[in-house]
C-alpha positions in Angstrom: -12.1 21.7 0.3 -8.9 20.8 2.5 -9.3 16.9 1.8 -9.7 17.8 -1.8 -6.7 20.2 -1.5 -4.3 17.5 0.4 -5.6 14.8 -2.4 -4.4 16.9 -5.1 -1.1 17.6 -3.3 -0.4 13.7 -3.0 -1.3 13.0 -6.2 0.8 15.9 -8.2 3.6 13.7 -5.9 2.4 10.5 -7.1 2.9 12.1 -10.7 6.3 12.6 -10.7 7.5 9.2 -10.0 9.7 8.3 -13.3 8.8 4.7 -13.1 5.9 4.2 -15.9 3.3 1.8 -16.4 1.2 1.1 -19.1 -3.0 1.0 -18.3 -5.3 0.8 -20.9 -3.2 2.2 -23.4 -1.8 5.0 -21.8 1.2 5.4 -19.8 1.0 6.7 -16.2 3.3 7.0 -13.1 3.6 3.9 -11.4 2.7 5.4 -8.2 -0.2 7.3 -9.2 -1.6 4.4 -10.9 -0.7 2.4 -7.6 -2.9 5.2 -5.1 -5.8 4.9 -7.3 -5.9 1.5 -7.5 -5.5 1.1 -3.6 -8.4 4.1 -3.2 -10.5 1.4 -5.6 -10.0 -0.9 -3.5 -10.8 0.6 -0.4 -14.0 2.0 -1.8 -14.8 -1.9 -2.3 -13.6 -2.8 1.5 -14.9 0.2 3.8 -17.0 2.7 1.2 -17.6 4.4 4.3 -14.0 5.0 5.2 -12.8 7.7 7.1 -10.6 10.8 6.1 -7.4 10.1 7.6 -7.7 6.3 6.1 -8.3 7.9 3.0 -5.6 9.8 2.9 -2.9 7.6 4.8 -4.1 5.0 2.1 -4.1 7.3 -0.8 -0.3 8.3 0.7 0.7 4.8 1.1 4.1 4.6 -0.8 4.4 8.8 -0.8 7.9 9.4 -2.9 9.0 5.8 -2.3 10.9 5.8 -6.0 13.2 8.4 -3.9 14.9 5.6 -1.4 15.0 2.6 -4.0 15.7 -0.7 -2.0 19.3 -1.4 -3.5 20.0 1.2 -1.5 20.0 -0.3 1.7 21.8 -3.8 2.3 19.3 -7.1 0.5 19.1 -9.0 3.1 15.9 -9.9 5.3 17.3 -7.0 7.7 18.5 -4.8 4.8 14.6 -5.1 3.7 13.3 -4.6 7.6 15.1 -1.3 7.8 14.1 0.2 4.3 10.2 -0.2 5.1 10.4 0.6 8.7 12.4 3.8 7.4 10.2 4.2 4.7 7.2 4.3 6.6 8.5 7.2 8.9 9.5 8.8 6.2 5.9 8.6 3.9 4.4 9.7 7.1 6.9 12.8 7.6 6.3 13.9 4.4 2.8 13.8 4.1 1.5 15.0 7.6 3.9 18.5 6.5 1.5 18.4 3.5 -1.5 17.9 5.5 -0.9 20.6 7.7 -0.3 23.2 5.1 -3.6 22.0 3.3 -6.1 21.9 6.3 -4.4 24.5 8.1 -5.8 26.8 10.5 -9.5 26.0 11.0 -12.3 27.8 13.0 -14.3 24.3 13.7 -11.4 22.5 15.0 -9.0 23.6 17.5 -5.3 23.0 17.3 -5.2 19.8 19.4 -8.0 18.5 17.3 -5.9 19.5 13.9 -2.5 17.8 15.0 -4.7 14.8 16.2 -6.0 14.5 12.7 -2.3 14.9 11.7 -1.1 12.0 14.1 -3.7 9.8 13.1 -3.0 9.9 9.3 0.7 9.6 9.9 0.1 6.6 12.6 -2.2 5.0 9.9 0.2 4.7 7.0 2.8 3.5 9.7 0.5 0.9 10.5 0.5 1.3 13.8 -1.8 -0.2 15.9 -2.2 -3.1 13.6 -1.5 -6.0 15.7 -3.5 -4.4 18.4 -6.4 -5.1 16.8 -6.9 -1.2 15.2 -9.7 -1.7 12.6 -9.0 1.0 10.3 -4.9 0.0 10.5 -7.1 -3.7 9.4 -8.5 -2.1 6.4 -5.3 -0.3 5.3 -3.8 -3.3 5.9 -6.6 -5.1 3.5 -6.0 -2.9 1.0 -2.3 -2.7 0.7 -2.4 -6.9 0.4 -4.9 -6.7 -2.4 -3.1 -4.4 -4.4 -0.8 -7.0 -4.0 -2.6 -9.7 -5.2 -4.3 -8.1 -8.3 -1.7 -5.7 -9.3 1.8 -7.1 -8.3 1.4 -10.6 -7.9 1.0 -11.9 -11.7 4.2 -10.3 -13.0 6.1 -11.5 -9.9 4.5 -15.1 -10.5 5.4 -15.2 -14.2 9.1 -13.9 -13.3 9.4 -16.4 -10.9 8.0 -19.3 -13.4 10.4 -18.7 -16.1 13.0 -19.6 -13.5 14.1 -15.7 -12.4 15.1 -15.0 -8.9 14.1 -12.6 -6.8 15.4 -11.2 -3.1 17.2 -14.0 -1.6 16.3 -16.4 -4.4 12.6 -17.2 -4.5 12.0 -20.8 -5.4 8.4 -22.0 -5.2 8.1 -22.9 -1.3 9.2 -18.8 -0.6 6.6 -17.7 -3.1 3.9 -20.0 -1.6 4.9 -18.6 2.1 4.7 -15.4 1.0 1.2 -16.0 -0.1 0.4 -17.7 3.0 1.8 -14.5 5.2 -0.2 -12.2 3.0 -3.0 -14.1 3.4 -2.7 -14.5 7.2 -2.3 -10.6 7.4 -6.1 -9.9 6.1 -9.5 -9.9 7.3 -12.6 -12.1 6.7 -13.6 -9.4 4.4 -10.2 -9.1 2.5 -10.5 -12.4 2.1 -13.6 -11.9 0.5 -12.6 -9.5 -2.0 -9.5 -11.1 -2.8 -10.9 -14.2 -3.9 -13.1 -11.8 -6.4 -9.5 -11.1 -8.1 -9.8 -13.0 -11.6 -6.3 -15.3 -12.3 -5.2 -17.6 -14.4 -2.4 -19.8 -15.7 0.7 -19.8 -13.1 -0.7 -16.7 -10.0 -4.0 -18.9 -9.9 -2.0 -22.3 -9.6 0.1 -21.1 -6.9 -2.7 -18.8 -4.9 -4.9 -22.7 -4.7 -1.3 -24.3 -3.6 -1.2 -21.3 -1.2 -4.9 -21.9 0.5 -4.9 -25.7 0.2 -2.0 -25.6 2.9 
């Protein structure tokens, strides 16, 4: 019951952020809406998926609606510092949460239970990632198709009618950015992502994107 427990503690989180969107009618917190879509996703990608990827992916922007980006100076180094702080932070947060949920446990010694602890939090800090970690992969998967399916099309249509983003995004940065994000995932992202169904101006630019 402790994974249920810890799921239900990030969620009722998730709940509060004030930022709304609207799915199927109904409005929900952003960031709830955002963990369950990523957990979909990573039920597509690694259905087999360990705990602590579970949970570090279920976690992945934990109370992010608390340190808002204007916050911190918007440029490329502003940005840098706000995720790399962000990511401690998330991980902070939610291996506090984890330890009060699992707590003591009479099949898994104390080294055993912070190790469980360390994993999660070195998991959503995507650590180990360009050392090849598989599971830091998958979260990694998962966090760019989100992107792609639920981010991308507003961005893209935003970016069409001539609006600018950070630093001015003409089409050339948005096509980059595609590229990047596409260079970041796996064969089997890869896969999944070109599953995502797009039209009009996100399908024009992902083709521009992977024709180079």
């Amino acid at each position: 019951m402790s994974y249920e427990k810890a799921l239900a503690a990030i969620d009722a989180a998730h709940a509060q952020d004030p930022n709304k969107i609207t799915v199927a009618g109904k409005e929900v917190p952003y960031e709830l809406h955002y963990a369950e879509k990523c957990t979909s996703y990573l039920d597509k990608r690694s259905p087999d998926a360990s705990e602590a990827l579970r949970l570090a992916i279920r976690a992945q922007h934990f109370r992010r609606w608390e340190v808002p980006r204007n916050t911190y100076p918007m440029t490329r180094v502003g940005y840098h510092t706000w995720r790399t702080y962000l990511k401690k932070r998330q991980a902070d947060l939610v291996m506090s949460i984890l330890d009060e949920c699992y707590g003591p446990s009479a099949t898994k010694s104390h080294d055993e239970h912070m190790a469980f602890l360390n994993r999660v939090g070195s998991l959503m800090k995507k650590e180990g990632l360009k050392e090849g970690d598989e599971e830091a992969g998958v979260l990694e998967d998962v966090a760019c198709l989100v992107f792609l399916d639920d981010q991308f099309d507003k961005y893209a249509k935003l970016w069409d009618e001539g609006e600018k983003g950070e630093g001015g995004l003409d089409e050339e940065k948005v096509l980059g950015i595609l590229r990047k994000t596409w260079a970041k995932m796996t064969e089997k992202g890869h896969e999944l992502a070109l599953q995502i169904p797009m039209e009009g101006r996100p399908k024009e630019l992902i083709q521009k994107a992977l024709a180079g």
